[in-house]
N, C-alpha and C positions, 0 to 999 in steps of 0.2 A: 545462132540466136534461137531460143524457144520461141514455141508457136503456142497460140491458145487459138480455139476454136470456141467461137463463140456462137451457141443454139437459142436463138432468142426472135419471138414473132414482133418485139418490138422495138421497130428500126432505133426509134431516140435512146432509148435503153441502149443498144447495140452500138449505138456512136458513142455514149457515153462511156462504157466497159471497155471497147475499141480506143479512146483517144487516153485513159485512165492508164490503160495496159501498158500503152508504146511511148508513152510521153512518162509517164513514172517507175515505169518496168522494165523498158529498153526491150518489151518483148516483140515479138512476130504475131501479127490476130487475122482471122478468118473467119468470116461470119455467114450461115446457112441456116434454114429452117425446115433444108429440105431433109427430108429423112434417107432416102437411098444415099445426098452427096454426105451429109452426116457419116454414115456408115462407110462409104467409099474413102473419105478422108482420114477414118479412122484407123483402117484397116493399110491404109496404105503408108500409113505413121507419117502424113505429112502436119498431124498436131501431137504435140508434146502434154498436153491437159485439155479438156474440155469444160466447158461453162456450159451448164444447162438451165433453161430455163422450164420450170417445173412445169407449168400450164402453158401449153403453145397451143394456140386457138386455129393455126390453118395448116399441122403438120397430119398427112396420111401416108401409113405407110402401106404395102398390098392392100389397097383400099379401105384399110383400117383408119378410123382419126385416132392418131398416139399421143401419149403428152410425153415428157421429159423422165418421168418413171418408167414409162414403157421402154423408151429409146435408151435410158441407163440402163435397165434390165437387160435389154438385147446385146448390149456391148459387154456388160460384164459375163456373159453368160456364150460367148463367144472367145474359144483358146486364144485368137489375131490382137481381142482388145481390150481383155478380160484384166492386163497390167495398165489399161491405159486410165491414168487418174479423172475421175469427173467430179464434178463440184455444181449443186445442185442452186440456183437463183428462184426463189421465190419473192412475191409480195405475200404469199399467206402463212405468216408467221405467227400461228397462233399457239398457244399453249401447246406444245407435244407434238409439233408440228416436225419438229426438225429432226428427232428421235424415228418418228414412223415414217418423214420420205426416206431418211436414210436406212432404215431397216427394208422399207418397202423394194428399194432402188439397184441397194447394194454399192452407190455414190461413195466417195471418200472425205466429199466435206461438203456443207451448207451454208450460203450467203444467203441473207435477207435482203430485201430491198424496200427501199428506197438504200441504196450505198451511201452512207453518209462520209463516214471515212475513208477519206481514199489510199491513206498509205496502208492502213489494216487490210483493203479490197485487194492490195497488190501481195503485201505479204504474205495474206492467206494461201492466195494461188502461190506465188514461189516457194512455199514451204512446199507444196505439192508437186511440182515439177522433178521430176526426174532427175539427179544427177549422172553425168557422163561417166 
């Protein structure tokens, strides 16, 4: 079973993408905010894709506040997890938004939110997922 790891400061969001995932997915989810267990679970390939959430309001990493670009940059910019696919979740979907996180990030794909569709939420991520 794929795992998604799900990076998101808000818990209902995170039950939503969490009960979306396993009940329409059949996938494996793990949900953290913390940025070192982020990193540890990355590196340790106990996720198979990551969901991030662009603006995380209580993530600090070495006493830094990081948002979700920072934490995508560190992984992709890292040999461990530099293949590991992430997928970038914002609400601020404004014009040319999606263009510059993903240039900014180095992310492999972008959801908006509010997720209104849920089969398209699923299929996005499994197109992403790694095959065996």
């Amino acid at each position: 079973m794929k795992t998604v790891l799900i990076v998101e400061d808000d818990l209902i969001n995170a039950r939503v993408f969490s009960k979306i995932l396993s009940k329409r997915g059949g996938l494996g989810v793990k949900h953290t905010e913390n940025v070192e267990e982020v990193i540890k679970i990355a590196q340790s390939g106990e996720a198979d894709l990551i969901l991030m959430d662009v603006s995380l309001s209580r993530s600090v990493y070495q006493g830094k506040s990081v948002d979700g670009i920072k934490i995508t940059q560190m992984l992709k910019s890292d040999p461990k997890t530099a293949n590991l696919p992430v997928i970038l979740v914002t609400a601020h979907a404004m014009e040319g938004d999606r263009e510059n996180f993903l240039k900014q990030s180095g992310a492999d794909g972008y959801i908006s939110k509010p997720v209104v569709d849920h089969q398209q939420f699923v299929d996005q991520i499994i197109a992403l997922l790694p095959t065996d």
